[in-house]
C-alpha positions, 0 to 999 in steps of 0.5 A: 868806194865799195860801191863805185868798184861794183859798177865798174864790174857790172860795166865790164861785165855788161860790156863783155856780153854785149862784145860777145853777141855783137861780134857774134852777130857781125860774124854770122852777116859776115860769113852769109855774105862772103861764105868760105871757099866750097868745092866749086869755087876750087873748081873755077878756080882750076879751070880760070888756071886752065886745069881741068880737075877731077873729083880727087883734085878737089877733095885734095885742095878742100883738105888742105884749105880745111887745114888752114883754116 
């Protein structure tokens, strides 16, 4: 009895780090792939939206994504 509660352990435990280092490596390919929002993204962005945005501007809407995120 003792025994099979160690293994149930042992499986919960391994599964965990196993959990960890696969949704971590998910994560990192993920974020290569598609990476966040940089400053010349909002600047196209502004420019598709027919504003032409100075440096100010910019750093205004990296703030406030940075907030958000």
């Amino acid at each position: 009895m003792l025994h099979d509660i160690l293994l149930v352990i042992v499986g919960v435990i391994i599964g965990c780090v196993i959990g960890f280092f696969g949704a971590r490596f998910f994560m990192k390919k993920y974020l290569k792939d598609n990476p966040p929002i940089n400053e010349d993204m909002i600047k196209a962005l502004m420019m598709q939206m027919g504003r032409k945005p100075n440096q100010k501007q910019i750093n205004q809407m990296m703030k406030a994504m940075e907030k958000y995120q």
